[in-house]
C-alpha positions in Angstrom: 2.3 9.3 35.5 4.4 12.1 36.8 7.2 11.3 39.6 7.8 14.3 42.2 11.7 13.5 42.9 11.3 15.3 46.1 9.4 12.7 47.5 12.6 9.8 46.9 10.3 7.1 47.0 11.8 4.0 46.1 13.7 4.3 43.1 11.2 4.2 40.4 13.2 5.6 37.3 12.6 1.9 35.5 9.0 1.4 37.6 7.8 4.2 36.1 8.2 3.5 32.2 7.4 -0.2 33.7 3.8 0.5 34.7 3.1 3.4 31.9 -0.1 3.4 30.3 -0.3 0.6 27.1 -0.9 3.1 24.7 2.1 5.8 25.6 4.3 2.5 25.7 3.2 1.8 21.9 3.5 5.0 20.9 7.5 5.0 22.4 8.4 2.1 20.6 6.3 2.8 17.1 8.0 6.5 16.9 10.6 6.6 19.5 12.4 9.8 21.0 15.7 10.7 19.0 18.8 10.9 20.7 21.5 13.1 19.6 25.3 12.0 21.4 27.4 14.7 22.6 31.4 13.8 22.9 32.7 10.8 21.5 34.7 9.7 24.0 35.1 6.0 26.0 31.8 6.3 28.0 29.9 7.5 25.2 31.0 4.7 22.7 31.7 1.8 24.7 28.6 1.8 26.8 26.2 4.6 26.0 25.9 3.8 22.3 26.4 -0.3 21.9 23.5 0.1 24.4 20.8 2.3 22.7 20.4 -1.1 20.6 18.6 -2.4 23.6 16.3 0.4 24.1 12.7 0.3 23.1 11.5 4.2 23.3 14.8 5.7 22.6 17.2 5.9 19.2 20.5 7.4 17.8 19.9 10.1 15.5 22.5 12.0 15.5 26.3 12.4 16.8 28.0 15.7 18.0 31.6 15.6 18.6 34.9 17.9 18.5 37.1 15.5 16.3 35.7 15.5 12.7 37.3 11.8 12.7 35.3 10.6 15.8 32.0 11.7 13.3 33.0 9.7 10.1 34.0 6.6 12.2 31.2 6.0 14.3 29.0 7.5 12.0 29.4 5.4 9.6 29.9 2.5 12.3 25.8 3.3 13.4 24.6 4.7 10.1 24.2 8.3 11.4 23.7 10.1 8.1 26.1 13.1 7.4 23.2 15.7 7.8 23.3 14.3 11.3 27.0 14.7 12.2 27.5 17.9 13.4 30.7 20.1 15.2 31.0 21.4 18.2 30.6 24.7 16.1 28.2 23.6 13.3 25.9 22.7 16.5 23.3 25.6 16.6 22.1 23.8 13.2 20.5 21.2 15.6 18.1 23.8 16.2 16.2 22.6 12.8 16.7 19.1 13.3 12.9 17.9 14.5 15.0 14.3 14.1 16.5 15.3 17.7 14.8 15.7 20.7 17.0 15.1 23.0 20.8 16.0 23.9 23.1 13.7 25.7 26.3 15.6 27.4 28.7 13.3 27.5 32.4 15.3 28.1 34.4 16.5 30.5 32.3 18.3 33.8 33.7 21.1 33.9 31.9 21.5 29.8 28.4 20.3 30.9 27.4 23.6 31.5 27.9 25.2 28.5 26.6 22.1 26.1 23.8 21.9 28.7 22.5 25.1 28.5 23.5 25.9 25.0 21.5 22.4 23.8 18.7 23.9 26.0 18.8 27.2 24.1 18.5 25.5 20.6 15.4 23.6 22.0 16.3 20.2 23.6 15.9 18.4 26.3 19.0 17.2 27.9 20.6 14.5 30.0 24.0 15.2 30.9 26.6 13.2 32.8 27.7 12.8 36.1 29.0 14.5 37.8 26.7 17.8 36.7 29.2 20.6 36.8 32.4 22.0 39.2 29.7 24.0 41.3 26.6 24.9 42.5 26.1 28.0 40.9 26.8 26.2 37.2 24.4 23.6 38.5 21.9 25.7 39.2 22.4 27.9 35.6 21.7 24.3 33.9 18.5 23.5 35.8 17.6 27.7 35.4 18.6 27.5 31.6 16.2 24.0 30.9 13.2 25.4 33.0 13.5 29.5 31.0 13.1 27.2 27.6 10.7 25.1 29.0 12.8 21.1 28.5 13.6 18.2 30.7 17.0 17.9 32.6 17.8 14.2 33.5 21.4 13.3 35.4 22.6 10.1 33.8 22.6 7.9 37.5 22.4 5.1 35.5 22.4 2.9 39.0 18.6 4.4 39.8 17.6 2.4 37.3 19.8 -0.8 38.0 18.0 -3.6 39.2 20.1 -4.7 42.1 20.6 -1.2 43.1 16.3 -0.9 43.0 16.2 -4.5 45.1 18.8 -2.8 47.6 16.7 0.6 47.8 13.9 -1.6 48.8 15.1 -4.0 51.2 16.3 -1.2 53.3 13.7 1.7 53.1 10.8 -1.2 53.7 11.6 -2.1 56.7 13.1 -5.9 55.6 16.4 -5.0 57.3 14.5 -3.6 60.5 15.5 -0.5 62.1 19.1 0.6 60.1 22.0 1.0 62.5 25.3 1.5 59.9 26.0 2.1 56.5 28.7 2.3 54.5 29.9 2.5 50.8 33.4 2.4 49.2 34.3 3.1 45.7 38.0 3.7 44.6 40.8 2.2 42.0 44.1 2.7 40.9 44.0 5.3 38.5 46.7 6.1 36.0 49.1 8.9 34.9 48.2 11.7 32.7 44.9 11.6 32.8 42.2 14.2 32.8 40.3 13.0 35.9 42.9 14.3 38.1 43.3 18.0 35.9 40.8 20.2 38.2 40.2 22.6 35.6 39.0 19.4 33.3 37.1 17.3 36.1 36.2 19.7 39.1 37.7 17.8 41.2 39.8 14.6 42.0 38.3 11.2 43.3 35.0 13.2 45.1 33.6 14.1 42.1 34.2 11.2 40.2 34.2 7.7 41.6 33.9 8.5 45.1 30.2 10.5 43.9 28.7 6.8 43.6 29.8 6.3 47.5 27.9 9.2 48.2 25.1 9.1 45.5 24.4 5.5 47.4 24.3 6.6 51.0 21.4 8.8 49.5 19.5 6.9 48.0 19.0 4.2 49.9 18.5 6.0 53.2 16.3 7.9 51.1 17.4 11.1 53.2 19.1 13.8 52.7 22.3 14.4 55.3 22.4 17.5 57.5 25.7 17.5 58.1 28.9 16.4 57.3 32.5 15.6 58.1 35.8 14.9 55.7 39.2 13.9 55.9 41.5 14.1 52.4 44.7 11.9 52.0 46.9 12.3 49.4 50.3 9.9 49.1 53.4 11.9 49.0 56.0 12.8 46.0 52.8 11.1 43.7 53.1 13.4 41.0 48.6 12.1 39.9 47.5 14.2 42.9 49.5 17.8 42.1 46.0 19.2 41.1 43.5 17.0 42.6 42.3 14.2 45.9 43.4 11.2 45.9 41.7 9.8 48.9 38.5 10.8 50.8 36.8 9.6 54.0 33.5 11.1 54.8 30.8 11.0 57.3 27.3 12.1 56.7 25.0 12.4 59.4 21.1 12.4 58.3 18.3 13.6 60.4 16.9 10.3 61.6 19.8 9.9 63.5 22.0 7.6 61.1 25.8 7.8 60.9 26.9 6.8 57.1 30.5 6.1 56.0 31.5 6.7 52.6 35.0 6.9 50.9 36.4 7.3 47.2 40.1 6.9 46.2 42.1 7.3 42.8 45.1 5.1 44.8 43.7 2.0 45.8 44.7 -1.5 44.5 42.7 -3.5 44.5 39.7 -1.3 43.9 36.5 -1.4 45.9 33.1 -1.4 44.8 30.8 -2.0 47.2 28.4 -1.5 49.8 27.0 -2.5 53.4 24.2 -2.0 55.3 23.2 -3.4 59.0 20.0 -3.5 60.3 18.5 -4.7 63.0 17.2 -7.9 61.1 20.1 -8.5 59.0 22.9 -7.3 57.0 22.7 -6.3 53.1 26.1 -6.5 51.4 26.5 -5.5 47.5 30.0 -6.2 45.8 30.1 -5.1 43.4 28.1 -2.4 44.0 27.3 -0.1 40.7 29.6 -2.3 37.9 28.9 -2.0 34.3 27.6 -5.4 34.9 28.2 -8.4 37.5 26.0 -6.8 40.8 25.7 -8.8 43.3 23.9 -8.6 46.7 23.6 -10.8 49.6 21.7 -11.2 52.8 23.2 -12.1 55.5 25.6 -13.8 53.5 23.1 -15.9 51.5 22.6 -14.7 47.4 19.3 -12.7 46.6 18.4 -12.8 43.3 17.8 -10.3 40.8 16.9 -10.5 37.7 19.3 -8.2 35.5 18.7 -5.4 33.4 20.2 -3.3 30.9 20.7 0.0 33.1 21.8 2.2 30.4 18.5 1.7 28.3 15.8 1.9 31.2 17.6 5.6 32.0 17.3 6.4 28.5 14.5 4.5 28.0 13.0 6.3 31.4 13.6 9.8 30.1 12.1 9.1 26.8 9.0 8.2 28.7 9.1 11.6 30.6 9.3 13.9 27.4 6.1 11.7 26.1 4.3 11.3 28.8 5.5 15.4 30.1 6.6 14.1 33.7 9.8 15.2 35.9 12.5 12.1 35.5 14.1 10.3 38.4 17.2 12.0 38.4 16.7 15.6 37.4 18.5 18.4 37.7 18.0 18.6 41.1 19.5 15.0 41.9 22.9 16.3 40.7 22.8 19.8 42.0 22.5 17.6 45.5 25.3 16.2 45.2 27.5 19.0 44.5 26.1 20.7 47.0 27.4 17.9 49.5 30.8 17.7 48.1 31.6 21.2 48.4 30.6 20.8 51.9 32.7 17.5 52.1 35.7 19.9 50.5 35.0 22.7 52.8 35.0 19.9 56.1 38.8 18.4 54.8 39.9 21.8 54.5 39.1 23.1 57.7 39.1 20.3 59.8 35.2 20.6 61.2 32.3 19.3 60.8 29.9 21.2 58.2 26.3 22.1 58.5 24.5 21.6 55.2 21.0 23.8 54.8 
C-alpha cells in the first residue's frame, strides 16, 4: 500500500503498517529490517533504543557514534557485536554491512545533513531527527541526495504515529468538532545553562526549531493544511546570558487558506512548561495536555475524558518505515514533512525580524 504524503489524509503512519497485507507483515517480523543508530546521545539511548525492544519489523544491528566509549558500553549493553560498532570515520565500512538497512541520524541538526546524505551515499535508507537541518537549501540536498541513490527518507515525528495525536487528527478533520473556529498549541520549558540547544551553530536555532516545532508541526497536521502566511513576534528576557545566540520565546500566527487563524508558541523560559493543545469547533472543544509527552497524552472533549488506547510511538515510526522499505512505499513523514517545516520557520524568523506579516509560496 503506498501513502502519497501530499494528500495528508489522516495520519496513517501506524494505519498503514496496521492494515498491510498478512504476508508482508510475516515477512517483517520473520526477517526484520536492521537498524543501524547514529549518535549516542540522551534521545538515542533513553527512548530510541530501550524501545526497538517493542518493535515487531524493526531491530538494532548496529551502533555508530563519535565517543569510542559510547560503542563498548552500549554495545555490549544490547549485544551489538564489535564488527557492528563503527566511528564516525570507520563509517564508509557500512557500505558492506547487508546487516544494515537503514540509518537513524540521531545528533545535533545542524550534522543531519552530512550523516544524511553521506549514509545515503554508502546505500541506506535514512530516518533522521527532527528538526531536519538549519535550512532549506540543506533540506532539500537530503531529500536530493536519498532520491540520486534511489532510498527512503523518513523525519522521526514520532507524534504521527501516537495514538492520541491520530484520535485528535480525526476528531477534527472529520467533521466531529463541526466547522473549526480556533486553534492553538503551546510547547515550552525552562531550559538550562550551557546547553547546546541554545548554540545556533549546534541547533539552527533557539526554541523555533526545537520544542516550539511540535506547536507548529501540530497546527499542521491536524488542520491538515498547509498555512499561506504567517506572522511572528520573538521575546527574549534581558541580561539572560541562555539566549546570547538563540530565541527564547516565540508567538506565531499562521493563517491557512480555508480561512483559519492558528496560534502557536514555543519558549526555552517558561516554568512551568506547557504542553498542550486546543481546538474549538462549532460542536465542541478538543483539549490535549499533555499534548506530544514521551507518555501520559491525554485528550478531552468538552471537558469529559476520550479514551485511547496507548501505543508505543517510537516502534510504530520505526516499525512504519520498516514497512515502507518492504513493501517500497513513500513513509508518513518524508523528507518533505520536515523540509515544510523549515520552510515555515524561516518565514516565522523572517516575520519577528521585520515586523510584517510573511507570504509563504
Amino acid at each position: 500500500m503506498s501513502y502519497d504524503p501530499s494528500r495528508r489524509e489522516v495520519l496513517a503512519g501506524a494505519l498503514a503498517t496496521a492494515i498491510s497485507p498478512i504476508g508482508l507483515l510475516k515477512e517483517l517480523e520473520e526477517k526484520p529490517v536492521g537498524w543501524a543508530i547514529l549518535g549516542l546521545g540522551g534521545y538515542a539511548t533513553n527512548q530510541i533504543i530501550p524501545n526497538m525492544k517493542f518493535c515487531k519489523g524493526s531491530k538494532l544491528v548496529a551502533l555508530i557514534s563519535g565517543h569510542s566509549e559510547k560503542l563498548v558500553r552500549f554495545g555490549d549493553q544490547y549485544g551489538i557485536p564489535e564488527t557492528h560498532r563503527y566511528t564516525y570515520d570507520s563509517m564508509d565500512a557500512i557500505k558492506n554491512n547487508p546487516d544494515i538497512e537503514v540509518v537513524y541520524v540521531i545528533t545535533t541538526p545542524s550534522t543531519h545533513p552530512g550523516f544524511t546524505i553521506r549514509a545515503a551515499q554508502l546505500g541506506k535508507h535514512v530516518c533522521s531527527e527532527k528538526p531536519m537541518a538549519p535550512t532549506v537549501a540543506e533540506c532539500q540536498a537530503m531529500i536530493d541526495a536519498c532520491k540520486k541513490a534511489k532510498k527512503l527518507l523518513q523525519i522521526g515525528y514520532r507524534c504521527h504515529y501516537e495514538n492520541h495525536n491520530l484520535r485528535a487528527i480525526k476528531a477534527v478533520r472529520s467533521g466531529e468538532l463541526g466547522k473549526i473556529q480556533s486553534m492553538r498549541s503551546d510547547h515550552g520549558f525552562n531550559i538550562g545553562h550551557g546547553q547546546w540547544r541554545t548554540q545556533k551553530a549546534l541547533a539552527g536555532g533557539g526554541s523555533m526549531m526545537d520544542i516550539g516545532i511540535y506547536s507548529l508541526n501540530a497546527l499542521r497536521y491536524l488542520s491538515g493544511e498547509e498555512p499561506i502566511e504567517v506572522s511572528a513576534k520573538i521575546t527574549n528576557p534581558p541580561n539572560d546570558d541562555r539566549f546570547v545566540d538563540t530565541e527564547d520565546t516565540v508567538e506565531f500566527t499562521l493563517t491557512f487558506p480555508s480561512g483559519l487563524v492558528a496560534q502557536g508558541a514555543g519558549g526555552y523560559s517558561w516554568s512551568p512548561g506547557k504542553n498542550q493543545f486546543e481546538v474549538i469547533g462549532s460542536k465542541g472543544k478538543l483539549t490535549a495536555n499533555p499534548a506530544t509527552a514521551y507518555e501520559g497524552d491525554h485528550l478531552t472533549l468538552d471537558g469529559h475524558d476520550l479514551s485511547v488506547e496507548p501505543n508505543n510511538q517510537w516502534a510504530a515510526q520505526m516499525d512504519h518505515f520498516s514497512h515502507c522499505i518492504r513493501s517500497h512505499s513513500k513513509p508518513a513523514t518524508p523528507g518533505e514533512e520536515g523540509l515544510r517545516d523549515i520552510k515555515i520557520i524561516q518565514a516565522i524568523y523572517e516575520s519577528a525580524r521585520i515586523g510584517k506579516r510573511v507570504k509563504l509560496a
